[in-house]
N, C-alpha and C positions, 0 to 999 in steps of 0.2 A: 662658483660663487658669484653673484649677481653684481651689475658694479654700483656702486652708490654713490650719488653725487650731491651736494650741498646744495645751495639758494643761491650761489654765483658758478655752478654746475662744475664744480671743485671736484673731482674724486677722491672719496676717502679714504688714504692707502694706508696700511696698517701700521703702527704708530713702530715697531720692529724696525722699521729701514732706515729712523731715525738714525739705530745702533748701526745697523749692518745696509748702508744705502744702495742696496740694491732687491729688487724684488721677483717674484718667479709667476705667473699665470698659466693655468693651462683649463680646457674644457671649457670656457665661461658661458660661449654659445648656446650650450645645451643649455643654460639656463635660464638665458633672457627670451623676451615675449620675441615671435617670429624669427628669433637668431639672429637679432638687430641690437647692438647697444646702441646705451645714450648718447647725445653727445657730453663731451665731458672735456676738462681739463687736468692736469697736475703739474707740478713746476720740477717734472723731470721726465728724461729723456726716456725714449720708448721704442723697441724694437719686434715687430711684430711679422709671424710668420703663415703663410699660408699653406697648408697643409695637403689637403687632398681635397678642395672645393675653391669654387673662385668667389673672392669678396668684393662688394665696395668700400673702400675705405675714405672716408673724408675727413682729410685736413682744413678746416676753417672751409671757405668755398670749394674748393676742389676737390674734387671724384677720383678717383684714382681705381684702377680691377688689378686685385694681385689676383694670378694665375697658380694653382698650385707652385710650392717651393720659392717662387717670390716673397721677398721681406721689404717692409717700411720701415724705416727710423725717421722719427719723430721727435721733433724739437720743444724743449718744454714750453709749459701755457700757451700752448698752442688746443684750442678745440676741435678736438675729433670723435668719430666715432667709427663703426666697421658692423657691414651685415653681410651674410652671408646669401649668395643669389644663386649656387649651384651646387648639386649634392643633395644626397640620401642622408644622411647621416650627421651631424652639426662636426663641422671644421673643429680639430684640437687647438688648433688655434696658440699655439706656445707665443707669451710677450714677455718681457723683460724690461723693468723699467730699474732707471736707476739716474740717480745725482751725476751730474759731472765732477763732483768734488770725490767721488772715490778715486781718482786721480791724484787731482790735486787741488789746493782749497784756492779760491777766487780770487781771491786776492795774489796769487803765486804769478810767476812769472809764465811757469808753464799752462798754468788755465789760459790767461790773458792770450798767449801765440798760439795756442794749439783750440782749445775749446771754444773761448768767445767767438770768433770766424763762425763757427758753424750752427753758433746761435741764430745767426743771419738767416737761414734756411728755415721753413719750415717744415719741411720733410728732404725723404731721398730715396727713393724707391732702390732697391737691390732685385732685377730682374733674373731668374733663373739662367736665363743664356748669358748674360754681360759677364766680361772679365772680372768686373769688380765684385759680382755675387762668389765666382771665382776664389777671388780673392778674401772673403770673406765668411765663406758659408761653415770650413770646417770649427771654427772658431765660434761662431751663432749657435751651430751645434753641439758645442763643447760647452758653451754657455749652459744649455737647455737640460744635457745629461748631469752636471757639477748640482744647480739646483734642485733638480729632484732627488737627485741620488745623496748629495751632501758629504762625500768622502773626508779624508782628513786633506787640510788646506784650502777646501773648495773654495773658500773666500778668497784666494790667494789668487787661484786658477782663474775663477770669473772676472778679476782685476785685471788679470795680463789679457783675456782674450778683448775687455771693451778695451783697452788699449790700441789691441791690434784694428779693433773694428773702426775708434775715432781714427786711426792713424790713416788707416786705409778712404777716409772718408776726405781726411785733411789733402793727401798726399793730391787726389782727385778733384779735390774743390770745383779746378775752371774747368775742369771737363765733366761734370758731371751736371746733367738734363735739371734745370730745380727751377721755381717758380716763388720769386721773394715773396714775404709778407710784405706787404705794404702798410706804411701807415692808415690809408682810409681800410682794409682790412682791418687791423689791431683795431680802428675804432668803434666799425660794425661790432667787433665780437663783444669788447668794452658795453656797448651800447643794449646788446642784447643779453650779457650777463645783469646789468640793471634792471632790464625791464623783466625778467622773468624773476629776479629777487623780490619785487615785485610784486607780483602775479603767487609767488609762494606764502609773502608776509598777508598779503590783503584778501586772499580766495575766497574767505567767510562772508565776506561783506560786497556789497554794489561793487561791481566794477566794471569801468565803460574801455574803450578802447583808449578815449583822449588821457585816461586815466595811466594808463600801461605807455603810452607814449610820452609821459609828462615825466616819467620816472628817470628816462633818459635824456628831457628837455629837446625831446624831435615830435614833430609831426607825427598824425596818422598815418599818411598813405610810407614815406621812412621808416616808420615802426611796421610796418605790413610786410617791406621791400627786408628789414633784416632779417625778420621770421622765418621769408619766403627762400633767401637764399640760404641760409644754413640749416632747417630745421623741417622746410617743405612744407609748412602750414601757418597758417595766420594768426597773430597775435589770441584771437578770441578763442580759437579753439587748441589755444597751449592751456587758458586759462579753464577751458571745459576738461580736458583731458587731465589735467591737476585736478578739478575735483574732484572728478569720477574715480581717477586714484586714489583719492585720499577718503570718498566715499568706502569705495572695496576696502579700505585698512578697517573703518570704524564697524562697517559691518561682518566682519570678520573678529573683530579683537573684542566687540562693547557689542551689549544690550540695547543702545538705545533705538527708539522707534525709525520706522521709513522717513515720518516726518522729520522727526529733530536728525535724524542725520541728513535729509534734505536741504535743511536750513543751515545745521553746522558747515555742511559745502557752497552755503551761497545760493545754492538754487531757492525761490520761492514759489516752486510748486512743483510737487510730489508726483504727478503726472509727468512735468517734463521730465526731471528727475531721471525716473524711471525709462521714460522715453529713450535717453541720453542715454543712459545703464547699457540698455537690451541693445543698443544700435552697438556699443563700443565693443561690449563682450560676449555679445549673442545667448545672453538669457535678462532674466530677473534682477534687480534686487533681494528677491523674497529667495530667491535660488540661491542666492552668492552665498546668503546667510546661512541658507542648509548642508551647502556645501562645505562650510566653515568649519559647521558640528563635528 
């Protein structure tokens, strides 16, 4: 299942975990372009596993390679994403997100000592060789069979194991390798969910870079400097790659001409347009749409 993300690059997680706050992933590599997701955010935790390929995984600025069998946990509203960079075959890639309130609610005495601490973190690698993956792997994996398979309790079962996994996490705290988020952090990311909301609301119409950087009341070469660290490209060409995206939908889904889908994306010539197409996805326009049929 592909992941989808909003205009403040939110992912959309299915409205179910409301009831049951916990959620199951597996496969999703095979489904995205080069076996790279987006970056993306949600306001729950996340425990992701490497399988049989090695990944990069980026939390906010940092890169991290999980090795086969190595697992990331991931702290919420935090922005990341993961591509896959070795291997035949796309990583199965099993994640597990889930609230911290399936514990306990937030307000509790027990969130407050045990969970909010680890809020602090914005990740925690779990290395195949360390004690603590150790200590926590048969439990990850009792997670991963309970969801797909869904027995009688299974809700019960996945409760006691994230249990074991925060506990194990808590117990570790000042000895575990982790890299805070910082405030100037939290603000980049702030800053660059504005400017690409942005860049989603406006794509129709003119728009300059001073434009995309007013959004977030920064500067150009600032608006270049956030792009560049989390995303590896420059403001201008987030807002190229947004149209051409949203060009492939129209010409795919709708009838309308080269031209009026050139203009509905902002571009004002049909040539560039094109130009733009053929470099991104190595044909046509005229092809996307045959392909469509």
């Amino acid at each position: 299942m592909p992941i989808l993300v909003d205009h403040q690059l939110q992912e959309q997680i299915p409205r179910d975990i409301l009831a049951f706050p916990i959620s199951f992933y597996s496969d999703e590599l095979a489904d995205l372009p080069n076996r790279a997701g987006p970056m993306h955010w949600h306001p729950y935790f996340e425990i992701a596993t490497a399988q049989s390929s090695v990944l990069d995984c980026q939390v906010g600025q940092a890169h991290t390679m999980l090795e086969p069998g190595d697992s990331i946990f991931i702290t919420p509203n935090m922005l990341h994403g993961i591509r896959q960079v070795s291997g035949v075959e796309p990583d199965p890639l099993p994640i597990m997100i889930f609230s911290g309130t399936v514990i306990a609610p937030e307000n509790s005495a027990i969130y407050q000592k045990y969970i909010q601490p680890i809020l602090a973190l914005p990740f925690v690698v779990f290395r195949h060789d360390s004690d603590l993956w150790k200590d926590v792997r048969q439990q990850i994996h009792a997670m991963h069979c309970a969801m797909r398979e869904q027995p009688d309790c299974y809700e019960l079962m996945v409760q006691r194991n994230i249990c074991h996994v925060l506990e194990a996490i808590f117990r570790n705290f000042d000895a575990l390798p982790k890299t805070e988020a910082s405030r100037v952090q939290l603000n980049v990311q702030v800053r660059l969910q504005k400017m690409l909301s942005y860049i989603y609301e406006h794509y129709a119409q003119t728009v300059t870079l001073a434009d995309i950087a007013g959004a977030a009341n920064i500067s150009r070469s600032e608006a270049g400097r956030c792009f560049q660290s989390y995303l590896g490209y420059s403001p201008v060409e987030a807002l190229i790659q947004y149209r051409l995206q949203t060009a492939q939908r129209l010409l795919q889904q709708t009838t309308l001409t080269l031209q009026e889908v050139s203009s509905a994306c902002g571009f004002h010539s049909v040539n560039y347009f094109s130009r733009q197409f053929r470099t991104r996805y190595g044909y046509s326009p005229g092809k996307r749409r045959e392909l469509g049929k």
